[in-house]
Structure formats: C-alpha cells, structure tokens
C-alpha positions as CSV (number, residue, x, y, z in Angstrom):
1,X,0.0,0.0,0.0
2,X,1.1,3.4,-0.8
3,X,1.6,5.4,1.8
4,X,2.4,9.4,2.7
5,X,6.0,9.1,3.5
6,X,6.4,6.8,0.5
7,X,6.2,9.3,-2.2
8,X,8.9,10.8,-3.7
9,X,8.6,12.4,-7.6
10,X,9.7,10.4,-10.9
11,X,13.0,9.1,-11.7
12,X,14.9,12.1,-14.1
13,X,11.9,14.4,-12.8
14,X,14.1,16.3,-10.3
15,X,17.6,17.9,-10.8
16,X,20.4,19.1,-8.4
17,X,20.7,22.5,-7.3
18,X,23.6,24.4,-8.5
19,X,25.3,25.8,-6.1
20,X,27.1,28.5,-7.0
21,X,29.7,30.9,-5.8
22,X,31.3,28.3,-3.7
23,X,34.8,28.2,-5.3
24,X,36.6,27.4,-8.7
25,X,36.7,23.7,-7.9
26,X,33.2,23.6,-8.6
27,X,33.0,25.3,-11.9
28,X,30.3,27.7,-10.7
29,X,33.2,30.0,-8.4
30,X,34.5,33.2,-9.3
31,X,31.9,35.1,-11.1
32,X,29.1,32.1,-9.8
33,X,27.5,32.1,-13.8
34,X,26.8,36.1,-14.1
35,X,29.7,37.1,-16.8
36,X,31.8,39.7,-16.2
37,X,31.5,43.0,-14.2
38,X,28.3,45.1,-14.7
39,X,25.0,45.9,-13.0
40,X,24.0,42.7,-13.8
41,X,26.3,40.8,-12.0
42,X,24.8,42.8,-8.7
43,X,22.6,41.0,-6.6
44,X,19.7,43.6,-6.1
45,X,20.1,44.3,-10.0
46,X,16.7,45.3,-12.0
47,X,15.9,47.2,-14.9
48,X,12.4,48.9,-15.9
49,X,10.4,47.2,-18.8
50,X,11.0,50.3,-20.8
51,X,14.3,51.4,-20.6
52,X,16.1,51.5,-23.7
53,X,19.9,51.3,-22.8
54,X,19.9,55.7,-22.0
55,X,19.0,56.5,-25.3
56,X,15.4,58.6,-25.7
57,X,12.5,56.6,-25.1
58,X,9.8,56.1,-27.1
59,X,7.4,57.5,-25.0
60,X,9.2,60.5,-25.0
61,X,10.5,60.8,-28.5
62,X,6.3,61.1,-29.9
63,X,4.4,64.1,-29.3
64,X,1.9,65.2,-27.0
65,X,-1.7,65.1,-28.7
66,X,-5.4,66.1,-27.6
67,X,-6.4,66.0,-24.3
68,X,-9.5,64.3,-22.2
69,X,-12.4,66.2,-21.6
70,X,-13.6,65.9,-17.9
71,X,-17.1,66.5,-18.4
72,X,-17.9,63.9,-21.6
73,X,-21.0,61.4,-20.7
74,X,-20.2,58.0,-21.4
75,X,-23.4,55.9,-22.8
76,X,-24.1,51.8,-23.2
77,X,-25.7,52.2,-26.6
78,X,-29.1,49.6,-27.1
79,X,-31.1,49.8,-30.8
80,X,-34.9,49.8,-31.0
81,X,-34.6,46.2,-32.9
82,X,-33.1,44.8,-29.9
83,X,-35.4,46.2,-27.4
84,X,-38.0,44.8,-29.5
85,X,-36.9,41.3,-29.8
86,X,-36.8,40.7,-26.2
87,X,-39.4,43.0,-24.9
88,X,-43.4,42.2,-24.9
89,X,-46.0,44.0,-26.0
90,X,-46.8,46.9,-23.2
91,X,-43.9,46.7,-20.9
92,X,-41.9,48.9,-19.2
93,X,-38.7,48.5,-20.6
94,X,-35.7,50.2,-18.2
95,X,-32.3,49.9,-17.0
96,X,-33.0,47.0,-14.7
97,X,-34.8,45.3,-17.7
98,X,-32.4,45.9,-20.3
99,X,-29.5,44.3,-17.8
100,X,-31.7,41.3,-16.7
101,X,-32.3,40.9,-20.8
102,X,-28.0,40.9,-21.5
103,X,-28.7,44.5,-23.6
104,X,-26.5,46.4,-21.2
105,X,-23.5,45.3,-19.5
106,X,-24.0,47.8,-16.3
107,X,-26.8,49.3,-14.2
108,X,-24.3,52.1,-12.8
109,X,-23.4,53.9,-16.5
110,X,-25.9,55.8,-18.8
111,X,-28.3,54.0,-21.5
112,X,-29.0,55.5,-24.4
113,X,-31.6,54.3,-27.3
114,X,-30.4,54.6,-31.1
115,X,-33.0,54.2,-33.7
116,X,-31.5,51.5,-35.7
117,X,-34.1,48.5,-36.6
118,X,-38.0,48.7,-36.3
119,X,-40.4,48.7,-33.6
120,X,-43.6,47.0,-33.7
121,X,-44.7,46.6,-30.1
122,X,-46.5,49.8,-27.9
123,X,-43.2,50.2,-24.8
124,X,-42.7,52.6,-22.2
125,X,-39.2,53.5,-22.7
126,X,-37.2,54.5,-19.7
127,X,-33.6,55.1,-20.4
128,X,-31.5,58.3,-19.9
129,X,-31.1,59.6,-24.0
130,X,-32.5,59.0,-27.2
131,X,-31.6,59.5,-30.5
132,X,-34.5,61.4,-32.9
133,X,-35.2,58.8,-34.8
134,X,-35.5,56.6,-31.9
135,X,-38.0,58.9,-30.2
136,X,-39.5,58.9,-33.0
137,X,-40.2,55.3,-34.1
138,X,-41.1,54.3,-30.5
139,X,-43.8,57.4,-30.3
140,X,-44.8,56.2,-33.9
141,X,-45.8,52.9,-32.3
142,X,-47.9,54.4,-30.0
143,X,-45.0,54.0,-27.4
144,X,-43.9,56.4,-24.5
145,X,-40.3,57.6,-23.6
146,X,-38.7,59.0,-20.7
147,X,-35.8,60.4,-19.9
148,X,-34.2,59.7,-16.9
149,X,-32.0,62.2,-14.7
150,X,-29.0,60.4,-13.6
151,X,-26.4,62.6,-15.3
C-alpha cells in the first residue's frame, strides 16, 4: 500500500541544485554564472520594462496630442430592434430590464436608445437619451419615452 511518506517524484523528474559561488573547484566559483563586471552581476540588479539602454525613449520621442475632456457622458448604446426582440408588447422596458435581458452590460453607467431596426410593439421606454429617430419610431408605435436624470 502506498503510503504518505512513501512518495517521492519520478526518476529524471528532479535535478540538483547548482550551487554556486562556492569556489573554482566547482566550476560555478569566481563570477558564480553572471559574466563579467556590470549591473548585472549585482545582486539587487533590476531594470524597468522600458528602458532602452539611455537612449530617448519612445514614450518620450512622440508628441503630445489632444487632451480628455472631464465633463464627456459616457453611454451603453441599445437599438430599438433589440429592445424589441426581447421585450413584450406593453412593458416597461428600463435599466433594470435591459440588464436582466444581456442588452447592457451595467446598471451604474448611462443608456441611451439609437434608432437602428424597427419597432412594432406599444413600450414605455425609460432610459437616460434617445436619439431622434429613436424617439421617433417608439412614439410612432404608439409607445412612450422617458428620460431619466441620472447625469
């Protein structure tokens, strides 16, 4: 029976440790397998992912462009023609509906509705923009929109 103390790994699965820096007799003495004299051979040695030997980085040999405006509104962007495909006729269709359908992939940032597709089912459409020609094919179908304030 196989027991706990019995196991060891597989034959040729395990090699020796060097160890190095402990004289020329063992081959791995003097400079213990680092090459000559340099940073490298330091213990404590590390160099950034980036640094290019001291000449100009990259990053800092391409301009500067554009900046980021502080005050852009960031929308999850649905289409009438997938509202409609999962939404019945006469329902309230909002955030919380849209996420529980896999439409949206967060309840925290802003929805807006684009009118690409058809709609052919009377909604009440509670989302935080609309395009024009999403307000109006959904008033077209005898649906209602309303804008939500969470801006």
């Amino acid at each position: 029976m196989l027991k706990l103390n019995d196991l060891k790994p597989a034959k040729g699965a395990t090699h020796h440790k060097h160890r190095v820096g402990r004289g020329s007799g063992s081959g791995w003495g003097s400079t213990a397998g680092r090459g000559n004299n340099g940073a490298k051979a330091r213990s404590g040695y590390s160099q950034k992912d980036y640094f290019e030997g001291g000449q100009l980085p990259l990053i800092r040999r391409l301009p500067k462009r554009g900046f980021t405006n502080i005050f852009k509104k960031y929308y999850q962007v649905v289409n009438i023609s997938d509202i409609d495909a999962v939404a019945k006729n006469g329902d309230v269709v909002d955030v919380e509906y849209l996420y529980s359908a896999g439409k949206i992939h967060s309840k925290e940032e802003m929805v807006k509705v684009l009118g690409n597709g058809e709609i052919t089912k009377s909604l009440t459409i509670k989302v935080d923009a609309f395009s024009k020609s999403a307000e109006e094919k959904i008033v077209n179908a005898k649906g209602k929109i309303e804008v939500l304030s969470r801006a």
